[in-house]
Structures are given as C-alpha cells and as structure tokens.
VODREN-24145 format. One record per residue: residue in one letter; z, x, y of N, C-alpha, C in turn; residue number from 1. Coordinates in steps of 0.02 Angstrom, whole numbers, plus 50000, padded with zeros to 5 digits. Layout:
<site><residu>a</residu><n_zz>Z</n_zz><n_xx>X</n_xx><n_yy>Y</n_yy><ca_zz>Z</ca_zz><ca_xx>X</ca_xx><ca_yy>Y</ca_yy><c_zz>Z</c_zz><c_xx>X</c_xx><c_yy>Y</c_yy><num>NUM</num></site>
...
//
This chain:
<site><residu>x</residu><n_zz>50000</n_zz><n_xx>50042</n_xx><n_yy>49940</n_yy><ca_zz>50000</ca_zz><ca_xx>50000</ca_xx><ca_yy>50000</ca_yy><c_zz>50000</c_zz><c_xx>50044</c_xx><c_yy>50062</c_yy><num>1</num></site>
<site><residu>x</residu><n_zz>49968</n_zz><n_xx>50018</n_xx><n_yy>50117</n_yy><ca_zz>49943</ca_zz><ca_xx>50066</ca_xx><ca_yy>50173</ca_yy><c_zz>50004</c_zz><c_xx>50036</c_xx><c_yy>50227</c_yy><num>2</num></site>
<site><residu>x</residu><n_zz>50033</n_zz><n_xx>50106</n_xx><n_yy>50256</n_yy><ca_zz>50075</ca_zz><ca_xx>50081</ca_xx><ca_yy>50309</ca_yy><c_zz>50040</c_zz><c_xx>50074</c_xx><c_yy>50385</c_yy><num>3</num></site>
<site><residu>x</residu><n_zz>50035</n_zz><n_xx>50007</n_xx><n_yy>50421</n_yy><ca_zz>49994</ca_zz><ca_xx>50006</ca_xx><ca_yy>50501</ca_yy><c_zz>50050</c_zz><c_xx>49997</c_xx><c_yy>50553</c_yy><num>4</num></site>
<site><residu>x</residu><n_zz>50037</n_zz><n_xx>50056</n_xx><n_yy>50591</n_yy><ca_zz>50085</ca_zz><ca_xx>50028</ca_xx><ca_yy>50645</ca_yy><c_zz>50036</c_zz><c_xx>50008</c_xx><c_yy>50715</c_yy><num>5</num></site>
<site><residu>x</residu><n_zz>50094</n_zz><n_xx>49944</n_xx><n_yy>50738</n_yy><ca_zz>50047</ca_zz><ca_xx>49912</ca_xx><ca_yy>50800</ca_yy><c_zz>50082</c_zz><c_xx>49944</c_xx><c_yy>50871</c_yy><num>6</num></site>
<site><residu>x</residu><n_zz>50053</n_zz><n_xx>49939</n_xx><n_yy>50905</n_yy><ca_zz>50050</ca_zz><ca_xx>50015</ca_xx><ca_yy>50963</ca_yy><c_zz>50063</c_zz><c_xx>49958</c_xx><c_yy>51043</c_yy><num>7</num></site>
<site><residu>x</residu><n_zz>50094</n_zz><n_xx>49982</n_xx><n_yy>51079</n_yy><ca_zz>50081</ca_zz><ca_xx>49963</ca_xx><ca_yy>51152</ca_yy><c_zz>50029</c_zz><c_xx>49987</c_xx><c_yy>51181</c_yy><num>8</num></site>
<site><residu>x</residu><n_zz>49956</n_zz><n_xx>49932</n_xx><n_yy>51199</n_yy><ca_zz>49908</ca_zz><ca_xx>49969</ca_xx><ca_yy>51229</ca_yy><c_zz>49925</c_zz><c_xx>49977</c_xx><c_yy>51309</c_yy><num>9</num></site>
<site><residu>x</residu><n_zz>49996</n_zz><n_xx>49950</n_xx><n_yy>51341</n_yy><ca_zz>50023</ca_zz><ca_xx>49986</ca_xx><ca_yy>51399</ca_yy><c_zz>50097</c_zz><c_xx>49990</c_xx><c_yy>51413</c_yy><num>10</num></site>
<site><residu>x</residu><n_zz>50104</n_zz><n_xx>50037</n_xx><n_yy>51472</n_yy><ca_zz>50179</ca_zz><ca_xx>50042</ca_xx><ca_yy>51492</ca_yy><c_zz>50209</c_zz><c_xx>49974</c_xx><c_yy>51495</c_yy><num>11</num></site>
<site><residu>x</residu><n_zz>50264</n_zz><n_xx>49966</n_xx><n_yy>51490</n_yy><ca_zz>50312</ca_zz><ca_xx>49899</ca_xx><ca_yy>51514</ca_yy><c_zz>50364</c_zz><c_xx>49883</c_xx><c_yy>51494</c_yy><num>12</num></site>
<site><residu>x</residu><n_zz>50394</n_zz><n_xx>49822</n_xx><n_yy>51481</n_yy><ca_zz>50436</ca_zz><ca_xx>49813</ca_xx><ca_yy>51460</ca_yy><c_zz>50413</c_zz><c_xx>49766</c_xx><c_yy>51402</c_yy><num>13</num></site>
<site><residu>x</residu><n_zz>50444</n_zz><n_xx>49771</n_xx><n_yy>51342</n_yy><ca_zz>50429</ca_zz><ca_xx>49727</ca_xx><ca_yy>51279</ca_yy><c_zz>50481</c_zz><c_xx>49692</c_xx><c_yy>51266</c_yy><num>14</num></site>
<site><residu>x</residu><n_zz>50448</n_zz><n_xx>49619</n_xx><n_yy>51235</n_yy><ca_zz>50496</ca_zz><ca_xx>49563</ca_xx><ca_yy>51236</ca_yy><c_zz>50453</c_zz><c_xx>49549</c_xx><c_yy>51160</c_yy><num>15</num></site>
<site><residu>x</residu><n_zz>50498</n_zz><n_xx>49514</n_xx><n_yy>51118</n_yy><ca_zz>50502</ca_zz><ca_xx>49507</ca_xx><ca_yy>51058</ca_yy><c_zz>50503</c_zz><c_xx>49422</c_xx><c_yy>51046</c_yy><num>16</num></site>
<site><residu>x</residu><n_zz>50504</n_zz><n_xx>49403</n_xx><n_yy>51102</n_yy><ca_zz>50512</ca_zz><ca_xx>49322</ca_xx><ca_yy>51105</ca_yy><c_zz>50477</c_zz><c_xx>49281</c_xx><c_yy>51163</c_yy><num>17</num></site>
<site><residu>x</residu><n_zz>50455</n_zz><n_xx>49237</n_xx><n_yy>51177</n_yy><ca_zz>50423</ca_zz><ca_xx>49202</ca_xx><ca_yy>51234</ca_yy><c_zz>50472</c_zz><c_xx>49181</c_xx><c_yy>51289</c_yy><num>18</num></site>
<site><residu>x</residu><n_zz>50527</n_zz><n_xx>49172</n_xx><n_yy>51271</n_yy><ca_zz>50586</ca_zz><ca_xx>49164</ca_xx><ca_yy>51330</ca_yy><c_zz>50643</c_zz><c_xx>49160</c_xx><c_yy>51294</c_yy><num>19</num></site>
<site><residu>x</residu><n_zz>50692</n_zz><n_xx>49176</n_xx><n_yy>51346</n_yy><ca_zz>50765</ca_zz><ca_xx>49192</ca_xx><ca_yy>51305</ca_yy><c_zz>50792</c_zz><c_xx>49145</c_xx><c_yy>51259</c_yy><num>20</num></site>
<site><residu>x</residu><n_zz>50758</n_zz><n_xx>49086</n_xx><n_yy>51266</n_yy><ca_zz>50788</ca_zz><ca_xx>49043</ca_xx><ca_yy>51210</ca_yy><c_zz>50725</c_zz><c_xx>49047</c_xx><c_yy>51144</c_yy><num>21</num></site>
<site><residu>x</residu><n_zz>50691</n_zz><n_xx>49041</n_xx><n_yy>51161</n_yy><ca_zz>50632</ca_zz><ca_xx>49054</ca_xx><ca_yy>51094</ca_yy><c_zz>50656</c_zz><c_xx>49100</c_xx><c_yy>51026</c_yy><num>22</num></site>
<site><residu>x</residu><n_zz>50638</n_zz><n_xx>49077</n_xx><n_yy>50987</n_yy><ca_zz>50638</ca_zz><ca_xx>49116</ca_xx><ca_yy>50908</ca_yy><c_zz>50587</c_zz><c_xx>49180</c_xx><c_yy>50931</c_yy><num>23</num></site>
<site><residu>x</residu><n_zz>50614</n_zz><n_xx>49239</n_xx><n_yy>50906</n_yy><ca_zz>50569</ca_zz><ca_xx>49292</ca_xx><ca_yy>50914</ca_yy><c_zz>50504</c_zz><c_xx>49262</c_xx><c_yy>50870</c_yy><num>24</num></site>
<site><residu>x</residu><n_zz>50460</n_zz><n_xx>49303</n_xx><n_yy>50891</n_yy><ca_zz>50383</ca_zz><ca_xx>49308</ca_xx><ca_yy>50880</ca_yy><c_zz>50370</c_zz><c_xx>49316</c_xx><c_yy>50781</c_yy><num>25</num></site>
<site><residu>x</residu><n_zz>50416</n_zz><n_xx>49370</n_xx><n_yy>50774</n_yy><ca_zz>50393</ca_zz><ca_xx>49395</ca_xx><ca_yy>50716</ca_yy><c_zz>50482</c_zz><c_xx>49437</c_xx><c_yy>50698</c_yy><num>26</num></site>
<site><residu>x</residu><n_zz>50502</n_zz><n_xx>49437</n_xx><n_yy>50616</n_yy><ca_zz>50561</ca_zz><ca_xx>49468</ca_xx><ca_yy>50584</ca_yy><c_zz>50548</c_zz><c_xx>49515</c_xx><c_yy>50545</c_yy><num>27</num></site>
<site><residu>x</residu><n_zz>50569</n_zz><n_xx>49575</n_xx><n_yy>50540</n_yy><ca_zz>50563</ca_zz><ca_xx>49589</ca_xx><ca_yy>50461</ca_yy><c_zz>50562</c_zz><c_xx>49566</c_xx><c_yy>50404</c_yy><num>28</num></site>
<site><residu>x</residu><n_zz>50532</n_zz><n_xx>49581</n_xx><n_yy>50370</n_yy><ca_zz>50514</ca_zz><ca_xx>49555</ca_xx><ca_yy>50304</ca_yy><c_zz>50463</c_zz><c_xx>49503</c_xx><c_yy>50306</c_yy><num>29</num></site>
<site><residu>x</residu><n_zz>50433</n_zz><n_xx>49451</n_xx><n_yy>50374</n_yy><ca_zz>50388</ca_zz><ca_xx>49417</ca_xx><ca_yy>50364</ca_yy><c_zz>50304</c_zz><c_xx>49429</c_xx><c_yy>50358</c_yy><num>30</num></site>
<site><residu>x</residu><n_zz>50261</n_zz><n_xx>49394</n_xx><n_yy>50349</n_yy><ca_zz>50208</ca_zz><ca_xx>49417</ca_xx><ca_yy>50305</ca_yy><c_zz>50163</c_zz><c_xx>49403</c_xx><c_yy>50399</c_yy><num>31</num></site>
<site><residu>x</residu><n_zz>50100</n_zz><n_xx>49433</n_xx><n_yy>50418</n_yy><ca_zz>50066</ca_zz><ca_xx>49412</ca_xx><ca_yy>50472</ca_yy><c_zz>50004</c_zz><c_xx>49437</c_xx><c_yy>50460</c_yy><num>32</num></site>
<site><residu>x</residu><n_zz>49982</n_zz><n_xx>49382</n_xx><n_yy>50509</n_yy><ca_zz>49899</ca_zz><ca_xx>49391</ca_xx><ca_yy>50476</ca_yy><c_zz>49873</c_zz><c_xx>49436</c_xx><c_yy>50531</c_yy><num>33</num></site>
<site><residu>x</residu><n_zz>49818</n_zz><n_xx>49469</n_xx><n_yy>50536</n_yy><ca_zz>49788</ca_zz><ca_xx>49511</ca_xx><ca_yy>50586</ca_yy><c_zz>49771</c_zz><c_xx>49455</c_xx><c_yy>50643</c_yy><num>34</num></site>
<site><residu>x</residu><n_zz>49798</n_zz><n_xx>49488</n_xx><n_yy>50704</n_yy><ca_zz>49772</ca_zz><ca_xx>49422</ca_xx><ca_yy>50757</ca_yy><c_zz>49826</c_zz><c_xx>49398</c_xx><c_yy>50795</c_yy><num>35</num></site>
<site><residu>x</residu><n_zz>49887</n_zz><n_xx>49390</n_xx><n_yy>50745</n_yy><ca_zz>49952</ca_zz><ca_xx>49377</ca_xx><ca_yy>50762</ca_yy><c_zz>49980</c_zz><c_xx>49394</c_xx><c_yy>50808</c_yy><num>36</num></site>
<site><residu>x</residu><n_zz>50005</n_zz><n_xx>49339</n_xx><n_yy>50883</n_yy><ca_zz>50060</ca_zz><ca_xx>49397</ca_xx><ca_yy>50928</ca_yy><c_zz>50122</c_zz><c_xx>49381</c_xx><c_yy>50908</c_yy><num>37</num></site>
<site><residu>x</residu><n_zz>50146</n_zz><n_xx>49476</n_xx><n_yy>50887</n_yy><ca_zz>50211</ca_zz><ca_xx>49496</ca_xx><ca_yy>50876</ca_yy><c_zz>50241</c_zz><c_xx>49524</c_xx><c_yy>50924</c_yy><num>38</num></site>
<site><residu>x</residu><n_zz>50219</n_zz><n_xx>49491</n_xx><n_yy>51008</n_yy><ca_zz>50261</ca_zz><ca_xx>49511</ca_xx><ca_yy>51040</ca_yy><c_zz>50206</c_zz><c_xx>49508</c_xx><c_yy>51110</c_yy><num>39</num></site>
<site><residu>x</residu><n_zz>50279</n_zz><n_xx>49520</n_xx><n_yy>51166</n_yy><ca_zz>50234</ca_zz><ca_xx>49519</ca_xx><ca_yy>51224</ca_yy><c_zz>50259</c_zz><c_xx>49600</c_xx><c_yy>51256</c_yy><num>40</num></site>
<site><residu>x</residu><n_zz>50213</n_zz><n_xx>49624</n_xx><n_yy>51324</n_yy><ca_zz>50219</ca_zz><ca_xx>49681</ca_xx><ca_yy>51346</ca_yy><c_zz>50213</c_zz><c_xx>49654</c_xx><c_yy>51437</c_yy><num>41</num></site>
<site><residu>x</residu><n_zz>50267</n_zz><n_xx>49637</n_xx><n_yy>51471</n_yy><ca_zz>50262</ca_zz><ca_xx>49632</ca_xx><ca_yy>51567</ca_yy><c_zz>50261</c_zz><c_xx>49685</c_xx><c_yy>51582</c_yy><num>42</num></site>
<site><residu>x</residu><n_zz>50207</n_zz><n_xx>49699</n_xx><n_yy>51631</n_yy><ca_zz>50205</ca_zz><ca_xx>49740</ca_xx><ca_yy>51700</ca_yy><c_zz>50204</c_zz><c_xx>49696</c_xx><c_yy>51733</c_yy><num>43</num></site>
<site><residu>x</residu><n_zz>50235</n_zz><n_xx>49723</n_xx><n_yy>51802</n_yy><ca_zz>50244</ca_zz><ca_xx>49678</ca_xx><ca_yy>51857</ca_yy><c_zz>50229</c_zz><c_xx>49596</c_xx><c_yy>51871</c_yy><num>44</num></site>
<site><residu>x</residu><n_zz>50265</n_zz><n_xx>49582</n_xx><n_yy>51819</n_yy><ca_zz>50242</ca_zz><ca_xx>49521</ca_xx><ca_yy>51814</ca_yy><c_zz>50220</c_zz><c_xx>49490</c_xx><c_yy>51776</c_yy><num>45</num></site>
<site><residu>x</residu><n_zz>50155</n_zz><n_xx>49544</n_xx><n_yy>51746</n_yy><ca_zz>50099</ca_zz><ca_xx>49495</ca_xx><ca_yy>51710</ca_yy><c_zz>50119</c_zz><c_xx>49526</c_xx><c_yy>51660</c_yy><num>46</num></site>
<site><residu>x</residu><n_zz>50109</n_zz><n_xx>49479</n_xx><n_yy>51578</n_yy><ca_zz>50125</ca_zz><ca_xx>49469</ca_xx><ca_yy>51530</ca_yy><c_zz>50064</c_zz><c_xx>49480</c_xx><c_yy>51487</c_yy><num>47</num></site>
<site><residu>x</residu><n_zz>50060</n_zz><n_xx>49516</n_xx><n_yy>51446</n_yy><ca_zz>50016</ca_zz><ca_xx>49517</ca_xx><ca_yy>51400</ca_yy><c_zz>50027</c_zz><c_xx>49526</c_xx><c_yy>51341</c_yy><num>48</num></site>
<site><residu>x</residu><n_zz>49980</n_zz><n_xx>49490</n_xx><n_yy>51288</n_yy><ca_zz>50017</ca_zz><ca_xx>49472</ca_xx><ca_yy>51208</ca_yy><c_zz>49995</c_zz><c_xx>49517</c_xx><c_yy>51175</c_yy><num>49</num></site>
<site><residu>x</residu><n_zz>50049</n_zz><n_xx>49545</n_xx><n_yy>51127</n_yy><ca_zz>50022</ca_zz><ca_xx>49606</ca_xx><ca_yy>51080</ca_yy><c_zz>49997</c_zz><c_xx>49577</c_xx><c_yy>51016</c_yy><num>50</num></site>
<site><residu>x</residu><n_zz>49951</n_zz><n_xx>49586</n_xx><n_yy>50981</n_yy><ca_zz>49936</ca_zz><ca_xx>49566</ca_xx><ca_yy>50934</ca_yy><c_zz>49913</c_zz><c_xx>49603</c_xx><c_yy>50867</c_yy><num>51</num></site>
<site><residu>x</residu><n_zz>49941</n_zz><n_xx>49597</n_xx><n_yy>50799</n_yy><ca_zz>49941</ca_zz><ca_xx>49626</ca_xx><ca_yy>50729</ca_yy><c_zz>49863</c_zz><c_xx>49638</c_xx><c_yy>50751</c_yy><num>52</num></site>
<site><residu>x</residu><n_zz>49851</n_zz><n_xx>49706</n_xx><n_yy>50711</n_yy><ca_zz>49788</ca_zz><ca_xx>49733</ca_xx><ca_yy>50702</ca_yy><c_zz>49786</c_zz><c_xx>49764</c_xx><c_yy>50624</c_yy><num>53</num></site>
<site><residu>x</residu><n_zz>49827</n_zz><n_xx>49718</n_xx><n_yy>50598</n_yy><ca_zz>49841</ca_zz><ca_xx>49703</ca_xx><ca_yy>50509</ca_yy><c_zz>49853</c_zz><c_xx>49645</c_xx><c_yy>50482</c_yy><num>54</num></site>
<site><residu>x</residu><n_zz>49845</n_zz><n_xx>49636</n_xx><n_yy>50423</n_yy><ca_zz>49880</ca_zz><ca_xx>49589</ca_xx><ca_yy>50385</ca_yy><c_zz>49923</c_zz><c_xx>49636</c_xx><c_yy>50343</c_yy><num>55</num></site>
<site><residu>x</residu><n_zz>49981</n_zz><n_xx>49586</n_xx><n_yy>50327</n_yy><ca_zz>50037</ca_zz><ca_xx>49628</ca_xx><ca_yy>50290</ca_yy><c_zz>50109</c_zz><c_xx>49590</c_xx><c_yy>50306</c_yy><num>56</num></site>
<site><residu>x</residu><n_zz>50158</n_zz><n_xx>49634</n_xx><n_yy>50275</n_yy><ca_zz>50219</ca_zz><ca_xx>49604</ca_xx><ca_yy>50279</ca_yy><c_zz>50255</c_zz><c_xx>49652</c_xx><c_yy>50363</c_yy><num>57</num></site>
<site><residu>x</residu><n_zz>50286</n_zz><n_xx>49643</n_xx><n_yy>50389</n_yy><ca_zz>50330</ca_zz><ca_xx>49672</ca_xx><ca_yy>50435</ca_yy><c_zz>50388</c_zz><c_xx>49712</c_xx><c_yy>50396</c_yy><num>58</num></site>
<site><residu>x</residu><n_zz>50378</n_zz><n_xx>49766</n_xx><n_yy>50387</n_yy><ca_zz>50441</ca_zz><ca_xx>49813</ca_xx><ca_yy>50367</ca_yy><c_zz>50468</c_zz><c_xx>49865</c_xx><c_yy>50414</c_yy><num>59</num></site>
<site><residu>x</residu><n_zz>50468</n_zz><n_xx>49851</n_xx><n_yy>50485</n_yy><ca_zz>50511</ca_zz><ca_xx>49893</ca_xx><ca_yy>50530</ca_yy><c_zz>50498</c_zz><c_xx>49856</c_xx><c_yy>50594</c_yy><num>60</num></site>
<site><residu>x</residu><n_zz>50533</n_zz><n_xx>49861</n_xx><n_yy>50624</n_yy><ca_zz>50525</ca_zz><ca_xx>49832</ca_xx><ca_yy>50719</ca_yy><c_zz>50559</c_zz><c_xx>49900</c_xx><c_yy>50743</c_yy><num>61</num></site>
<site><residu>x</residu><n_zz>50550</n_zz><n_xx>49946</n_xx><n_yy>50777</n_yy><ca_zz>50552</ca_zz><ca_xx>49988</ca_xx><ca_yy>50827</ca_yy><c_zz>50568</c_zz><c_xx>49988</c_xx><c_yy>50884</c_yy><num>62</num></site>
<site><residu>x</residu><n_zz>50544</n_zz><n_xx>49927</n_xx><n_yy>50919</n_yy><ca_zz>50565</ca_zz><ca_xx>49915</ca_xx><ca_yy>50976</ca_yy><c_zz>50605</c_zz><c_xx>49821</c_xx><c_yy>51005</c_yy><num>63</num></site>
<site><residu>x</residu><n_zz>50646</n_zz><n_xx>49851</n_xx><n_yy>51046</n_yy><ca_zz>50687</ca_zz><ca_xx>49770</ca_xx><ca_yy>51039</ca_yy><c_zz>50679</c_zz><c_xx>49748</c_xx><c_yy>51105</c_yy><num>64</num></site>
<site><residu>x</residu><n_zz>50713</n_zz><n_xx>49676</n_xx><n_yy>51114</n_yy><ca_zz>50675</ca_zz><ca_xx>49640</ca_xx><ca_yy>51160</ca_yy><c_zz>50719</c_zz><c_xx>49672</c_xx><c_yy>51220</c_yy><num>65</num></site>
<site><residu>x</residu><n_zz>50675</n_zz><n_xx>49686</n_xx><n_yy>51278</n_yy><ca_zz>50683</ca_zz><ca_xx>49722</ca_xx><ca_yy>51359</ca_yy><c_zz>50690</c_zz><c_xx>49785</c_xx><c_yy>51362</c_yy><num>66</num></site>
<site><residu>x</residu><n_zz>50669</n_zz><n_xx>49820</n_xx><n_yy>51303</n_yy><ca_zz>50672</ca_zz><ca_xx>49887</ca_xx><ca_yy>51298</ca_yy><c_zz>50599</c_zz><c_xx>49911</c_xx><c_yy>51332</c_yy><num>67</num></site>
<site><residu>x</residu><n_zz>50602</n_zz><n_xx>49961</n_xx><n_yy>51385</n_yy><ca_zz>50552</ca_zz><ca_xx>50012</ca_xx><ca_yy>51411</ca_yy><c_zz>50508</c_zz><c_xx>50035</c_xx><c_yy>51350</c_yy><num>68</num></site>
<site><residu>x</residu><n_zz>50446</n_zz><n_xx>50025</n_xx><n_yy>51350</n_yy><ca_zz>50398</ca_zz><ca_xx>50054</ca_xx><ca_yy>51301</ca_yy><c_zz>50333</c_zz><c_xx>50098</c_xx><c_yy>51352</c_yy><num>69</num></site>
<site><residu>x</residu><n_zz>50305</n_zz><n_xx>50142</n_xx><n_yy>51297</n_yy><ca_zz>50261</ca_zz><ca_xx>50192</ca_xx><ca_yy>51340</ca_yy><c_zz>50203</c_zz><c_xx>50153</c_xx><c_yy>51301</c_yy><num>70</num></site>
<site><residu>x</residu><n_zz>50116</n_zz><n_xx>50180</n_xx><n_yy>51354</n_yy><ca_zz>50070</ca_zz><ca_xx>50151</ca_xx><ca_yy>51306</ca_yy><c_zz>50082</c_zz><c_xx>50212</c_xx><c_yy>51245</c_yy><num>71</num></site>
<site><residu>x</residu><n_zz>50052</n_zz><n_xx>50175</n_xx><n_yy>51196</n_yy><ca_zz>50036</ca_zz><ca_xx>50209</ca_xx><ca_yy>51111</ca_yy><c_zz>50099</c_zz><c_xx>50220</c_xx><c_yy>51076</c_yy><num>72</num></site>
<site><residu>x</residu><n_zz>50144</n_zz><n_xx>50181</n_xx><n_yy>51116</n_yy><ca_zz>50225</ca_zz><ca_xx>50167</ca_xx><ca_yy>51081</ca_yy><c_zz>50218</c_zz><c_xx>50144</c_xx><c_yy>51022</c_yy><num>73</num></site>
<site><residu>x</residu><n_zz>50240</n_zz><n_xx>50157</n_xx><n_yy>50942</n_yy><ca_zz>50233</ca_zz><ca_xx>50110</ca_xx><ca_yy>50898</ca_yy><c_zz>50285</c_zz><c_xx>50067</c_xx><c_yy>50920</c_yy><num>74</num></site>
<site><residu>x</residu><n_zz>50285</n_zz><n_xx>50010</n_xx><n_yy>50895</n_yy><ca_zz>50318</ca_zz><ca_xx>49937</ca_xx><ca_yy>50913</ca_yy><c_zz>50346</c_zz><c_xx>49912</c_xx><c_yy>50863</c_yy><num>75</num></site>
<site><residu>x</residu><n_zz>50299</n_zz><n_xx>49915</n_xx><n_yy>50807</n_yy><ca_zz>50335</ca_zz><ca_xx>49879</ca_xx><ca_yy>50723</ca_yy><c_zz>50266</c_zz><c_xx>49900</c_xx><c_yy>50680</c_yy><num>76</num></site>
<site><residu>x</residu><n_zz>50299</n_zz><n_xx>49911</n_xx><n_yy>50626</n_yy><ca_zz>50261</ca_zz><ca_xx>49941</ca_xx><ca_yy>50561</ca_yy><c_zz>50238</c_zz><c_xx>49880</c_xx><c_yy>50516</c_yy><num>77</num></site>
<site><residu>x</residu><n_zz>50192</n_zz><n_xx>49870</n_xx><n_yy>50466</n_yy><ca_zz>50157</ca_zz><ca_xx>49837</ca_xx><ca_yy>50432</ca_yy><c_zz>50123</c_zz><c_xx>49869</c_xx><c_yy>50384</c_yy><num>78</num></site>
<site><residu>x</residu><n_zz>50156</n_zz><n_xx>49834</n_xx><n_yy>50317</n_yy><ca_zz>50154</ca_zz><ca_xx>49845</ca_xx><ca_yy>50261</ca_yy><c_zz>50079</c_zz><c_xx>49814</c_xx><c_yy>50224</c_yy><num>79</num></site>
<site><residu>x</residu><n_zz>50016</n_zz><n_xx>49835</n_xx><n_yy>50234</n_yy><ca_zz>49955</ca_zz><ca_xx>49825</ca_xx><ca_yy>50198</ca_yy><c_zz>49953</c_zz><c_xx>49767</c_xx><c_yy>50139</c_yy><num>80</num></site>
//
C-alpha cells in the first residue's frame, strides 16, 4: 500500500472544520475519495478548500485546526 501525503498549496492558517461548531472535515482512520475537502487553508480572509489528491484511508493528521502552515506543509497522510 502506497503512502500520499496532501500538501498546503499555500501559507495560512489551517482549519480542520468549516466553523467552530462543525464536525471536522475528515478523522483518522476514515476512508476518502480523491476530490475530498479535508480541510480548509485562510489567508487574509479568503478561505480556500484543500482537497485529497488520493483515495485511501486517513492514517495521520499533522496539522490541527488554527495551526500556522507553510506552502508544501504535509497536512495528513493517506493510506493507498
């Protein structure tokens, strides 16, 4: 099985959920199809959705919600 990790294509801040009350996006251990947003990335404001560039199960999250991320940050790993 091939390990994919999904990447910040920019600086910001990463959020793991759509608003503080929302169910995060995506858990460990769940299965996602390529396409999937597992998350969002704000700059100043504007919000943009990160999205699986795998199918697979989620076996790591890396980064948690309001944590500073760089671009080409891995974010969370995916299990092929």
């Amino acid at each position: 099985m091939a390990q994919h990790d999904i990447v910040s294509p920019l600086p910001g801040t990463f959020y793991r959920r759509s608003s503080p009350d929302a169910a995060p996006f995506v858990e460990v251990g769940v299965e996602i199809e390529e396409g999937a947003t597992v998350g969002l990335v704000e700059v100043m404001k504007q919000f943009s959705e990160i999205e699986s560039t795998a199918t697979g199960r989620v076996t790591e999250i890396l980064a948690e919600d309001g944590d500073p991320v760089d671009a080409g940050q891995i974010l969370m790993r995916v299990e092929e």
